[in-house]
N, C-alpha and C positions, 0 to 999 in steps of 0.2 A: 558552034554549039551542036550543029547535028551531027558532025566528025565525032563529035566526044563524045556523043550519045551510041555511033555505030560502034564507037569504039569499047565501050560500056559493056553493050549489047554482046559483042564479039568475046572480050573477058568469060562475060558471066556466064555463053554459050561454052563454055570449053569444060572438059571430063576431065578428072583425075582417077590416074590409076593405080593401084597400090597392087605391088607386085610380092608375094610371101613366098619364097623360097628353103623348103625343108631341109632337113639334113637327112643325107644317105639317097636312095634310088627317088624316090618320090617324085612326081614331075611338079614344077613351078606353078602356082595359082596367079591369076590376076584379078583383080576385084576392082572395077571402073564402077566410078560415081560424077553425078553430074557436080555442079557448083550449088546452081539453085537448093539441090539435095541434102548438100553438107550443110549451106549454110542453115536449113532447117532443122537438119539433127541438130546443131549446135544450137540455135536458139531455144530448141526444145528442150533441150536436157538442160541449157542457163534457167530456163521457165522453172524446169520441174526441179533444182537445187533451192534457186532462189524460194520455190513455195514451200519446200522440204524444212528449210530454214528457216523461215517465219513463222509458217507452224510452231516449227519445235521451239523456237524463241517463245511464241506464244503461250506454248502448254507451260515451257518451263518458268514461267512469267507466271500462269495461271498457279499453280504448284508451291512457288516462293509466294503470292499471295497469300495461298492458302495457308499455308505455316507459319509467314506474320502473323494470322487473323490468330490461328490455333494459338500461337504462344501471346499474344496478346489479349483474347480471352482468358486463358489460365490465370497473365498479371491479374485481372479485371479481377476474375475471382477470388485469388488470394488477395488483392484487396479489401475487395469486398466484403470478404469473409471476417480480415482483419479489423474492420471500419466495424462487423457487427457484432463479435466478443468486446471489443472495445467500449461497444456503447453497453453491450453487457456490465462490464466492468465500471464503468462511467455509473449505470443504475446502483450497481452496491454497492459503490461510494455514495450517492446521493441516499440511499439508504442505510448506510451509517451516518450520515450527516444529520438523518432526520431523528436517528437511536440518541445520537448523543445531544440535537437539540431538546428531544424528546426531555432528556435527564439533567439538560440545564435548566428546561421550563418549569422545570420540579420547584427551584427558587430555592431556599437554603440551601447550607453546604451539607448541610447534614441530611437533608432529604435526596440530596445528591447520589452523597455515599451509601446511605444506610439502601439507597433502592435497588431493588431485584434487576437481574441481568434481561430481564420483559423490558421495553420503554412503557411508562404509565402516557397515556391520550392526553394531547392538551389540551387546553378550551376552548370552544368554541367562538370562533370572530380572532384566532391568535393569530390567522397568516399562514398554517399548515395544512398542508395537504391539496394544495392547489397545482392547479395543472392538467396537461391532456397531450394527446398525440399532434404534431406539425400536420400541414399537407402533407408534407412527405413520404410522413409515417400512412396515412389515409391510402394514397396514392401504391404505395409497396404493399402494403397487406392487400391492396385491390387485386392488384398485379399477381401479389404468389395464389389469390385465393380462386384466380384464372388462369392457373397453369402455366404463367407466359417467363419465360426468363428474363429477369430483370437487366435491361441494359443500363452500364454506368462509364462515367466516361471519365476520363483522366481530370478533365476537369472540377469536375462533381467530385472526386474524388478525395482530391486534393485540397476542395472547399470543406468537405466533412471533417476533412482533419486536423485544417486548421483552427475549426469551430468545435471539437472536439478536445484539442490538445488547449484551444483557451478556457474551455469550461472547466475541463479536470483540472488546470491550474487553479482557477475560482475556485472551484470543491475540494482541492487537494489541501490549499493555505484554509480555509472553512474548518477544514475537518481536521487537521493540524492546530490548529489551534481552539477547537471546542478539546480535544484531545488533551492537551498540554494543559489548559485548566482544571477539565478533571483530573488528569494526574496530578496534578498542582495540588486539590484540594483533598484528593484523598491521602498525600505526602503529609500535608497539615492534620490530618483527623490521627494517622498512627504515629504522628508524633505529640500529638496534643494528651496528655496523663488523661483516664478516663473511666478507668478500672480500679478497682478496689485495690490496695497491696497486699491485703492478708486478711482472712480470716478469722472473725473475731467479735468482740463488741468495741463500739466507740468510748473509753474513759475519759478523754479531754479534747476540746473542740479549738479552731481556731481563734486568735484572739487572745482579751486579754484574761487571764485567770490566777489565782494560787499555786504557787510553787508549791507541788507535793513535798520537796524536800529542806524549804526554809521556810514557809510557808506566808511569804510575801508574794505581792501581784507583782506578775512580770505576765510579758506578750509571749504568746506561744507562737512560734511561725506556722504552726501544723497543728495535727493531728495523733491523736495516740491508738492504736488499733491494739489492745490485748488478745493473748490471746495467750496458747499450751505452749514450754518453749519447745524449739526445734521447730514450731509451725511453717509452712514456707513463705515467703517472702518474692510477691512477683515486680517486673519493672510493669511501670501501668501504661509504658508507649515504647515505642521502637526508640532505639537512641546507643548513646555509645559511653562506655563508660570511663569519665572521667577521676574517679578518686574510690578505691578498694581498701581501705585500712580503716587504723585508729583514726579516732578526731578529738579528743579532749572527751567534754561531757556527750557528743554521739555514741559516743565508744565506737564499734564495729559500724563502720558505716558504708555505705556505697551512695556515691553520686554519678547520675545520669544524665549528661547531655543529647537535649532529645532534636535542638535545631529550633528552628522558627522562633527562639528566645525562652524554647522552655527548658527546664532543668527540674531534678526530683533528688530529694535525699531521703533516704531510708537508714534509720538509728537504730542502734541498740542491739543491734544482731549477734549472735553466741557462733555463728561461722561464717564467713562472705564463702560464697560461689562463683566470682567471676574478678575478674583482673583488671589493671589499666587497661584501657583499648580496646577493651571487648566489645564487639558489637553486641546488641542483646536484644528481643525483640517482643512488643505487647503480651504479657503474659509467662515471659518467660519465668522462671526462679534462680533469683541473683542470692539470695541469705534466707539463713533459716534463723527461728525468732529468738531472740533474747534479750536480756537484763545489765549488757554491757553500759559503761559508762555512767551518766547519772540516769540512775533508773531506781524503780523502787516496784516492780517485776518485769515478767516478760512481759514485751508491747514491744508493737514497731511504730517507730516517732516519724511520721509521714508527710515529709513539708513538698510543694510546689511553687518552683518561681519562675518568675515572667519577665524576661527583659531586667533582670536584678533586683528584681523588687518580687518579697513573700505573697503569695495570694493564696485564699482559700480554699483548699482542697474541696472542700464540700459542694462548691456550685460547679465542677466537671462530675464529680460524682451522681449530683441533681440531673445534670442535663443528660448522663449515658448509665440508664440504670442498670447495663447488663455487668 
């Protein structure tokens, strides 16, 4: 052990010398270094690589953090941002949910239709208008109204929008179907006859009375509107037309199928205005008036039927006085 030790000793005592030799006249350099010396520099400059590198490992570690955070905040905010038009959007659905409960709670269908594009209040104790902000909400307006930026986190995020994307579904099928019935029932009201067809005075009513022209009682399925001839002659609901000619004692006639089982014949006309299949719509003018067929002058003979069976014109008349 102590040979190897002298021997150690003897090694590590020994110089090396590095000899640089120029080119052309120049004389030869030698450069002697001890062992102990070298092996200092060396460890010194491994020290100072090895720190050079961990550093920079470090910084570049600190830098790739910092650009996750940066582009991970942006997600956060376009989230976010997306999570709060959303609930935007979410409120004006629930605010048309409440326009068109508003216009159910009317109760008839006609109070339905006939109401201003306003929602009329409903009563009081009906279940409307209930509600308030979450914690959440409390907690966020605290938040913005102390300058602080709001942190949200993927998780939260993801929980908003699953409770998000289930409510609007609730409010979406709500609102989809209060929708669908008023459509429904304003389909019904311009299809349902409800308008006068012509101007004029009433000379015979529905029912049963004297045939102006044999002058036996027979049922009249209608109405007789007199009136100047040429007068015009409107359809008294949306519908389509079914039958534009002659008919025997109609004479010049037009029939309207209007849907929902109703139907309108208008008699007597001195010209038709409109064709098989014509669409034609509340109001429009299908004939102008006359004395065709069995007539004993101008009048338009104004019948309404219902599911194939005559009803009297006068009780839609009664109920839409415009």
């Amino acid at each position: 052990m102590h040979r190897l030790w002298r021997q150690w000793r003897k090694e590590f005592g020994r110089r090396l010398t590095i000899m640089v030799i120029p080119h052309g006249i120049a004389s030869p350099r030698q450069l002697s270094f001890s062992v102990p010396f070298l092996a200092f520099i060396f460890a010194f400059w491994t020290g100072i690589t090895g720190w050079a590198g961990y550093l920079a490992s470090q910084r570049f570690d600190y830098w790739r953090a910092k650009a996750e955070a940066h582009f991970l905040k942006l997600k956060v905010d376009y989230f976010s941002g997306q999570l709060t038009r959303s609930r935007a959007m979410l409120d004006e659905v629930k605010q048309l949910e409440g326009e068109l409960r508003s216009l159910v709670g009317l109760g008839s269908r006609d109070a339905i239709i006939q109401a201003e594009n306003t929602p009329q209040p409903l009563e009081s104790g009906s279940g409307q208008g209930t509600g308030g902000p979450t914690l959440r909400d409390t907690q966020a307006l605290q938040t913005m109204l102390e300058g602080e930026p709001r942190n949200i986190s993927f998780e939260e995020i993801s929980r908003e929008i699953r409770d998000l994307r289930s409510e609007a579904e609730l409010r979406l099928a709500s609102v989809q179907s209060l929708s669908q019935r008023i459509s429904e029932e304003r389909r019904l009201f311009r299809s349902t006859p409800n308008i006068w067809p012509a101007n004029g005075y009433l000379t015979s009513h529905f029912g049963s009375r004297l045939s102006p022209t044999h002058g036996f009682e027979e049922s009249h399925k209608g109405m007789d509107i007199a009136g100047p001839a040429g007068c015009p002659v409107r359809a008294t609901a949306d519908g389509t037309v079914r039958l534009a000619g002659w008919a025997g004692g109609y004479g010049n006639v037009v029939v309207l199928d209007h849907g929902f089982g109703y139907s309108t014949r208008y008699g007597h006309n001195r010209q038709l205005l409109v064709n098989n299949g014509e669409r034609v719509r509340r109001g429009q003018i299908i004939a102008l008036m006359g004395e065709t067929g069995n007539a004993t002058g101008p009048h338009c003979h104004y019948e309404v039927w219902y599911n194939g069976r005559a009803v009297n014109p006068g009780k839609f008349l009664k109920r839409y006085s415009s």
